[in-house]
BALUM-197952 format. One record per residue (C-alpha): residue in one letter; x, y, z. Coordinates in nm, 2 decimals, decimal comma. Example, Ala and Ser with C-alpha at 12.3 -4.5 7.8 and 13.67 -1.06 7.14 Angstrom:
A / 1,23 / -0,45 / 0,78
S / 1,37 / -0,11 / 0,71
END
This chain:
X / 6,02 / 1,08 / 0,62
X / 6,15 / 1,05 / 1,00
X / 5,83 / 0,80 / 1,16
X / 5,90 / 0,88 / 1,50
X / 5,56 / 0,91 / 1,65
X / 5,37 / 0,70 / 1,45
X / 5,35 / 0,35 / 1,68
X / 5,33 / 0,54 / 1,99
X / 4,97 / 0,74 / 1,80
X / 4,86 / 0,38 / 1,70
X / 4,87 / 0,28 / 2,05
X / 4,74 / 0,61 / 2,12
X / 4,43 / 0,58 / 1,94
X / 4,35 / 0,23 / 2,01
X / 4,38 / 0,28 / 2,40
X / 4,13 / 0,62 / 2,39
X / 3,89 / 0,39 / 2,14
X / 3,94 / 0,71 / 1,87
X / 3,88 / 0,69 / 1,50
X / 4,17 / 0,82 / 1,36
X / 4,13 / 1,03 / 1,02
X / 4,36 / 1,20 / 0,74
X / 4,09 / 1,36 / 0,56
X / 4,21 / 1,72 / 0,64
X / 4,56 / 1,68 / 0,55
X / 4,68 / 1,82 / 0,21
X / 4,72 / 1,61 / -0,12
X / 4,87 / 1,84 / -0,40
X / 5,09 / 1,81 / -0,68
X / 5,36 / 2,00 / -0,60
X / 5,48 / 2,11 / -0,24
X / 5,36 / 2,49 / -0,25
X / 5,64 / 2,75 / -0,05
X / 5,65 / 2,91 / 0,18
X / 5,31 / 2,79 / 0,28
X / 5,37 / 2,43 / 0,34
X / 5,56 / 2,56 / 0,63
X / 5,32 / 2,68 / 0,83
X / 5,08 / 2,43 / 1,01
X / 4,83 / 2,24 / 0,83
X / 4,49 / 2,28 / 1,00
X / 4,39 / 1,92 / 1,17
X / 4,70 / 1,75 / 1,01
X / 4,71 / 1,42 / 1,12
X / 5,07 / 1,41 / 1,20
X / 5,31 / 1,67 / 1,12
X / 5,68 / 1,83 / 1,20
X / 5,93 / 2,04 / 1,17
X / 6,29 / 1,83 / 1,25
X / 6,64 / 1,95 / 1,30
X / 6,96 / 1,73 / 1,36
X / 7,33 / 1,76 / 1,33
X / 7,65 / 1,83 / 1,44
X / 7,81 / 2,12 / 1,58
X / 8,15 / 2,21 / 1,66
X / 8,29 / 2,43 / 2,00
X / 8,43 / 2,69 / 1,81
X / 8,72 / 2,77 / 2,15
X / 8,81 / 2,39 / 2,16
X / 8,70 / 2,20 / 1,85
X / 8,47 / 1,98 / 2,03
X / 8,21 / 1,80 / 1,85
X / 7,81 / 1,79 / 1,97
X / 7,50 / 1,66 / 1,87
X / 7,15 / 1,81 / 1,82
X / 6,85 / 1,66 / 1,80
X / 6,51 / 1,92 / 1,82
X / 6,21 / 1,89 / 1,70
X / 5,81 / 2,01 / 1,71
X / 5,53 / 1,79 / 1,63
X / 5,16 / 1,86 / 1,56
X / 4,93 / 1,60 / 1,51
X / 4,54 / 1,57 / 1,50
X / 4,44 / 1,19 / 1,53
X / 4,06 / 1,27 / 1,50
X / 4,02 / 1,59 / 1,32
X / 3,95 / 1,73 / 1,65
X / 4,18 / 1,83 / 1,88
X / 4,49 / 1,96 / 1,83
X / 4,82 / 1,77 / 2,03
X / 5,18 / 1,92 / 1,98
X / 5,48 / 1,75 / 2,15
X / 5,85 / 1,85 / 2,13
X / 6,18 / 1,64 / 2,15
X / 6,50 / 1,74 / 2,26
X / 6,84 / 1,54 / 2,25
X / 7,20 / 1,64 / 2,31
X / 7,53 / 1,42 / 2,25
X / 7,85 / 1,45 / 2,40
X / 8,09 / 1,22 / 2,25
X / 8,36 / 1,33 / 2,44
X / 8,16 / 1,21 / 2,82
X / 7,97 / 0,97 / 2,62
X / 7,70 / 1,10 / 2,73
X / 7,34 / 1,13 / 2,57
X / 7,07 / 1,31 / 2,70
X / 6,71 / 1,41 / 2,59
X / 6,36 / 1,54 / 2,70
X / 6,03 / 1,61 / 2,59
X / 5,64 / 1,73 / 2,67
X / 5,33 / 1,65 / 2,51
X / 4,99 / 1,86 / 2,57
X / 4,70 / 1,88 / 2,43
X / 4,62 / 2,21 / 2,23
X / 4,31 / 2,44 / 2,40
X / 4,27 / 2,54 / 2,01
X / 4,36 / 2,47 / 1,69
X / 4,66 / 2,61 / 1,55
X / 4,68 / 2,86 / 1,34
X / 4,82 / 2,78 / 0,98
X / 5,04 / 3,10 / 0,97
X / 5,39 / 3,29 / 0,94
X / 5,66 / 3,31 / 1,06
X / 5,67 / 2,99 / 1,25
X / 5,58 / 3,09 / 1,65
X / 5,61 / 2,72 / 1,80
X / 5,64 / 2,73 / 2,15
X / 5,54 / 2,51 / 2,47
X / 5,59 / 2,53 / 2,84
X / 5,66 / 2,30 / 3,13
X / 5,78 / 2,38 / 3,47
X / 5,98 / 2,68 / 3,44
X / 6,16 / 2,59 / 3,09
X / 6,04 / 2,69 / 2,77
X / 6,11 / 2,54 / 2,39
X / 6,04 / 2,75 / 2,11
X / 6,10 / 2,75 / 1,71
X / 6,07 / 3,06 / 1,53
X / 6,15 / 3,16 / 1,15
X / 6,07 / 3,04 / 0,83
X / 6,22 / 2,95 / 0,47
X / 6,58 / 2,82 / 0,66
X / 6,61 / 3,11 / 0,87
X / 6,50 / 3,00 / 1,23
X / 6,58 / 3,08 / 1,64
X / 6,62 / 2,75 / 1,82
X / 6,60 / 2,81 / 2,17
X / 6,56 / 2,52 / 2,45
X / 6,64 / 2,37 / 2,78
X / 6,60 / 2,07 / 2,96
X / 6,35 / 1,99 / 3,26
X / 6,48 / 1,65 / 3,34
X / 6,84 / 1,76 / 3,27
X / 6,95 / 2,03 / 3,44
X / 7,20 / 2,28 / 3,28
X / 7,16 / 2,13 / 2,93
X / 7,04 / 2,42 / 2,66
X / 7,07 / 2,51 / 2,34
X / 6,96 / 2,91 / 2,15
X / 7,07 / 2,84 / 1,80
X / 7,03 / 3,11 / 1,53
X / 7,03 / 2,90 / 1,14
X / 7,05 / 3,06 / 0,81
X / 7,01 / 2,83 / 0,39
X / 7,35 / 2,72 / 0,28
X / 7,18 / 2,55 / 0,01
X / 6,86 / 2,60 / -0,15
X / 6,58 / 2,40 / -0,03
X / 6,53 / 2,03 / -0,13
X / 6,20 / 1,89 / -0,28
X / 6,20 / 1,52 / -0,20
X / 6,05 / 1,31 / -0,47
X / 6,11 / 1,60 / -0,70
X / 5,75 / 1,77 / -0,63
X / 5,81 / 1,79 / -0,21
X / 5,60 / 1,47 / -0,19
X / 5,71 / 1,15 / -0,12
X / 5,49 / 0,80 / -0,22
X / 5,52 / 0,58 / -0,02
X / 5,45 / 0,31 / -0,22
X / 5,08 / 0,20 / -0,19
X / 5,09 / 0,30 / 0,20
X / 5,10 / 0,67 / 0,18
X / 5,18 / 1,01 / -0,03
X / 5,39 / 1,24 / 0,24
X / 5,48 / 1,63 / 0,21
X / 5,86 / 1,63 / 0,25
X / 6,10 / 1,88 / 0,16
X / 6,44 / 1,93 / 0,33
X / 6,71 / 2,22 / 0,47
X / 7,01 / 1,98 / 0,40
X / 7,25 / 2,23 / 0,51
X / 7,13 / 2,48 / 0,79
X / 7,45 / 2,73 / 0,83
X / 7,40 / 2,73 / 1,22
X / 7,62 / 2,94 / 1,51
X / 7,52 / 3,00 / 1,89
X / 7,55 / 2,84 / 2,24
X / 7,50 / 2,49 / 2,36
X / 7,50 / 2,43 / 2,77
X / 7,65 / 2,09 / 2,87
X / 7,65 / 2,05 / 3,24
X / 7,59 / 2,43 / 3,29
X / 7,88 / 2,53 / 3,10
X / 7,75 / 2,75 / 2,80
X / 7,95 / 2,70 / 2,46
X / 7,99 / 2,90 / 2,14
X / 7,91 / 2,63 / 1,82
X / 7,89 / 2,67 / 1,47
X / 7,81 / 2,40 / 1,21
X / 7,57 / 2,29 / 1,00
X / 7,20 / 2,13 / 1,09
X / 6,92 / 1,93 / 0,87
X / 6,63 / 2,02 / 0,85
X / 6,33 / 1,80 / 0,77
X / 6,01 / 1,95 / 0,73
X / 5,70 / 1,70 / 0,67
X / 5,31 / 1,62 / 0,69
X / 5,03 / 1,39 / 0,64
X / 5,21 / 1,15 / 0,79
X / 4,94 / 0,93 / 1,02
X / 4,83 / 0,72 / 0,73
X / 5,16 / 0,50 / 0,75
X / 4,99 / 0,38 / 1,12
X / 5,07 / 0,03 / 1,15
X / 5,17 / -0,14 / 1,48
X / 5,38 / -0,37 / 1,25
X / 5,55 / -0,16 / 1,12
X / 5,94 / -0,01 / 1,15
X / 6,15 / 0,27 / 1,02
X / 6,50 / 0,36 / 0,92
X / 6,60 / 0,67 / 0,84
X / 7,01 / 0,83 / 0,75
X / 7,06 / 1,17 / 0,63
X / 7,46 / 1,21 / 0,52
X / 7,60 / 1,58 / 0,51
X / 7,96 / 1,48 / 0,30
X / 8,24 / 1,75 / 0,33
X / 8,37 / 1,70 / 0,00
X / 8,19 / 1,68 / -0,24
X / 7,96 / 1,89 / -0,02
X / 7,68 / 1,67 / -0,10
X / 7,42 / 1,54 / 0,10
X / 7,18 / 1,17 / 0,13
X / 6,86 / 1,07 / 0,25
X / 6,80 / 0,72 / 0,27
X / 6,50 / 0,55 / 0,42
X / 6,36 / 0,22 / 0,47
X / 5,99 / 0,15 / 0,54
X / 5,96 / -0,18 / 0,69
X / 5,68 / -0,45 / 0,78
X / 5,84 / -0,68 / 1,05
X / 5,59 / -0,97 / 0,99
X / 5,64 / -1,00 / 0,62
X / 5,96 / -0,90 / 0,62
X / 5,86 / -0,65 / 0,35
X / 5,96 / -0,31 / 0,30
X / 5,95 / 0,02 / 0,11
X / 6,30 / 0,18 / 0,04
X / 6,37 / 0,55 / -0,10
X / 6,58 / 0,86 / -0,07
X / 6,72 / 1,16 / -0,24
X / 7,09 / 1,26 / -0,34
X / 7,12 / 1,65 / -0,36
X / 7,46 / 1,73 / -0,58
X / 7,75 / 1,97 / -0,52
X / 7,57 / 2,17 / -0,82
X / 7,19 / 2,13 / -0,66
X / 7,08 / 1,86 / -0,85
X / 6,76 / 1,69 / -0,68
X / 6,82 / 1,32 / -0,79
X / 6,53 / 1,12 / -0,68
X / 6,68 / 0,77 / -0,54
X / 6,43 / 0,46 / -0,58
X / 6,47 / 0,16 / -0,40
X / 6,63 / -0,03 / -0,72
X / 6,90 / 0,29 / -0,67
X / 7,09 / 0,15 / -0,36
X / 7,17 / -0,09 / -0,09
X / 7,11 / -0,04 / 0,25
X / 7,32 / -0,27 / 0,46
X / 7,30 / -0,29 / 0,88
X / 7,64 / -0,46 / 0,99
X / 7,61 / -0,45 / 1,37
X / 7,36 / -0,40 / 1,62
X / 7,31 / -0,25 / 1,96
X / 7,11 / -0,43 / 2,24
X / 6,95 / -0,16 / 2,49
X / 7,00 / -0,22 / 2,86
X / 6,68 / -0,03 / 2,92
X / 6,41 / -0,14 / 2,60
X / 6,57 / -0,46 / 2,53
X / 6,53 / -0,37 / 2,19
X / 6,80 / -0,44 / 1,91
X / 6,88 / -0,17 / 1,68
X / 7,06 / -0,15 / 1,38
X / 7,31 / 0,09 / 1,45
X / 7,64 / 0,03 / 1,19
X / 7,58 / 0,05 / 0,82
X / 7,69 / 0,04 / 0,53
X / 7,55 / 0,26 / 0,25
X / 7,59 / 0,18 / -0,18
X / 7,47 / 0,38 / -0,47
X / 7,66 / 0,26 / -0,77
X / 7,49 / 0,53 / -1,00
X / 7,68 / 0,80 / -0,78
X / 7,99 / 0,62 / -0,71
X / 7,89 / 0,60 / -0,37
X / 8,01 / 0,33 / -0,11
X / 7,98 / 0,44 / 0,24
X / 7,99 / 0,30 / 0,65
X / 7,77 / 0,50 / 0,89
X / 7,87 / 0,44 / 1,21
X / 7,76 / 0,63 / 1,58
X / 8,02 / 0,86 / 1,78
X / 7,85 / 0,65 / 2,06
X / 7,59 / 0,34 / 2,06
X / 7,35 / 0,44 / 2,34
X / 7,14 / 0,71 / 2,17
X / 6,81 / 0,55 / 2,25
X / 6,50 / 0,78 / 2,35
X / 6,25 / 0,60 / 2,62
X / 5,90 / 0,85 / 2,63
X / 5,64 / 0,74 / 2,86
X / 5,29 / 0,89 / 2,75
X / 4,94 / 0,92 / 2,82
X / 5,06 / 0,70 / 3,19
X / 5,03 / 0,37 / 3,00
X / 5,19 / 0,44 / 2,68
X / 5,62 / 0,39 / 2,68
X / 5,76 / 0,42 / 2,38
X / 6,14 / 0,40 / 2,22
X / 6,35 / 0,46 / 1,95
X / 6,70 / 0,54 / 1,85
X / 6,82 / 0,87 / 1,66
X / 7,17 / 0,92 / 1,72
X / 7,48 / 1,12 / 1,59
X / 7,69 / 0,96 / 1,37
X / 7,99 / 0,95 / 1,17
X / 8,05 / 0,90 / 0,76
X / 8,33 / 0,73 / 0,60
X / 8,39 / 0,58 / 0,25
X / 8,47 / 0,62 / -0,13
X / 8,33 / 0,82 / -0,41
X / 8,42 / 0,70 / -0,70
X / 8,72 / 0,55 / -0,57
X / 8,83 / 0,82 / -0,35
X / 8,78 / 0,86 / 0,04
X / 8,51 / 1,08 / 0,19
X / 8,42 / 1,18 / 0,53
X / 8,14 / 1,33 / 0,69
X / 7,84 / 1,41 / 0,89
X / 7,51 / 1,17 / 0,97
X / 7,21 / 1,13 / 1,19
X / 7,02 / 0,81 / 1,19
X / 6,68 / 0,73 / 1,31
X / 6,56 / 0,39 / 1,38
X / 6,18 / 0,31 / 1,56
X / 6,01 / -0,03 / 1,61
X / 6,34 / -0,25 / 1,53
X / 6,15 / -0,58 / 1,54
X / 6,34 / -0,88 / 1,44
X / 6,59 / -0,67 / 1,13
X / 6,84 / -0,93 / 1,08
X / 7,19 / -0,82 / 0,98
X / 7,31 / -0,95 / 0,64
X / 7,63 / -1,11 / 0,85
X / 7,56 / -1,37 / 1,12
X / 7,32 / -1,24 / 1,39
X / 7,65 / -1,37 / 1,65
X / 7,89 / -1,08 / 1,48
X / 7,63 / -0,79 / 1,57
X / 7,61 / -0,78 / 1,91
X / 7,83 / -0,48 / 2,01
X / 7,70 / -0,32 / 2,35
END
């Protein structure tokens, strides 16, 4: 589960005096397909998430994605929907994102295809498809000459997280979650104006009832790992309370063969080595990491292409939030052998995470 807007609706709905509800949002046993993609009618907090790397197919060079569509209802009343968009250039070092909130005039419509679309200024976003066959189109407002029109088709058969497409959250929430770990992806990206043919592979996370995690305490981690051989993909996450100092921890590992194996917190060890300090937020994120799961042979460093990756959204006028998803690189053993390979990482509310080495090691800006 990627958390990214749930602090910035808590402040939301405690500015605007609201009563925030999940009692339209859909508890089932067993994610139900192709209709879980559609929107949920009054869903709390929903989304529909892609990230990942993609590669200039004239010169080889490597770029990051980040695009996503958000829907959430906070009071069973009126419908918001917000989009996020982020592109990294490793080779400028350069990272840069946009993004628009507005409220809904009416609800929308639980149907398919997927038609997401918003406005602002003269730029458009959209997200169209269904079932891991989409149209990605996008360009920036704040960022002139930065675009992307992306065409994605399954490399691998979708992934049910949690076995059934529902995750449990331990006592704090039961999520719909399922997963396009390998989006077969080719089209243009525009950096700086220059327009670029790409091909790669994206992730695609698609998830619901997801504003009953609310907490202004609380923190998320979240790594998804696209390996190149095996051609095996991770999601790891980590649920945290940054006043106890407790946390919930889970994931999935989806094999070479397309086994769903279901990975509890007892499964593996999630380790932050160094840490980022943001110029802008002041906040301190958790940015290197190392990542075990002894049962798969796995021992593997996550590290990004480059640290500042770090969102800043001002909404609603009084309302700034920030977080970090960034692009980032795998490198390890499995079962003895290297590996390489693909990652994105998202990390929101960092509080006071302490690195497992001394806090004076971890200051890498």
């Amino acid at each position: 589960m990627k958390n990214l807007l749930l602090y910035t609706l808590l402040l939301f709905t405690t500015a605007c005096a609201l009563k925030p509800t999940n009692k339209h949002d859909v508890f089932q046993e067993r994610a139900q397909l192709p209709q879980e993609e559609a929107p949920h009618l009054r869903n709390s907090l929903e989304w529909w998430y892609f990230t990942g790397h993609l590669k200039d197919k004239a010169t080889g060079e490597m770029y990051g994605v980040e695009y996503v569509f958000f829907h959430f209802n906070p009071t069973g009343k009126k419908d918001w929907q917000m989009v996020n968009f982020a592109l990294t250039d490793p080779q400028t070092k350069q990272f840069r994102y946009d993004y628009n909130l507005v409220g809904l005039p009416q609800l929308l419509p639980a149907t398919l295809p997927l038609n997401l679309s918003m406005e602002k200024k003269a730029q458009r976003w959209s997200l169209t498809g269904q079932e891991g066959s989409y149209h990605l189109q996008a360009r920036m407002t704040t960022h002139a000459g930065q675009a992307i029109n992306l065409v994605t088709t399954p490399a691998k058969p979708v992934l049910l997280h949690g076995g059934t497409g529902y995750e449990q959250y331990g006592p704090v929430a039961k999520a719909g979650y399922y997963s396009y770990s390998r989006l077969a992806t080719a089209g243009t990206i525009e950096i700086e104006g220059k327009q670029r043919q790409v091909e790669g592979e994206l992730w695609y996370d698609r998830q619901w009832n997801c504003n009953s995690v609310m907490a202004k305490d609380a923190g998320w981690d979240w790594i998804s790992i696209q390996l190149d051989e095996p051609r095996e993909e991770i999601m790891a996450y980590r649920l945290r309370n940054n006043v106890s100092g407790e946390s919930i921890s889970g994931g999935s590992h989806y094999s070479a063969r397309n086994e769903n194996i279901h990975l509890a917190s007892t499964d593996f060890q999630l380790e932050p080595l160094e840490f980022w300090l943001s110029p802008r937020s002041k906040q301190r994120y958790p940015i290197k990491w190392r990542l075990r799961i002894p049962s798969q042979g796995y021992d593997l460093l996550i590290e990004p292409v480059i640290p500042n990756q770090e969102l800043s959204l001002r909404l609603f006028k009084a309302i700034n939030m920030h977080y970090w998803e960034g692009m980032c690189k795998v490198t390890g053993t499995h079962n003895g052998k290297p590996v390489t390979g693909n990652s994105y990482v998202e990390i929101t509310n960092p509080g006071t995470v302490k690195t497992a080495r001394s806090s004076a090691s971890a200051s890498a800006q």
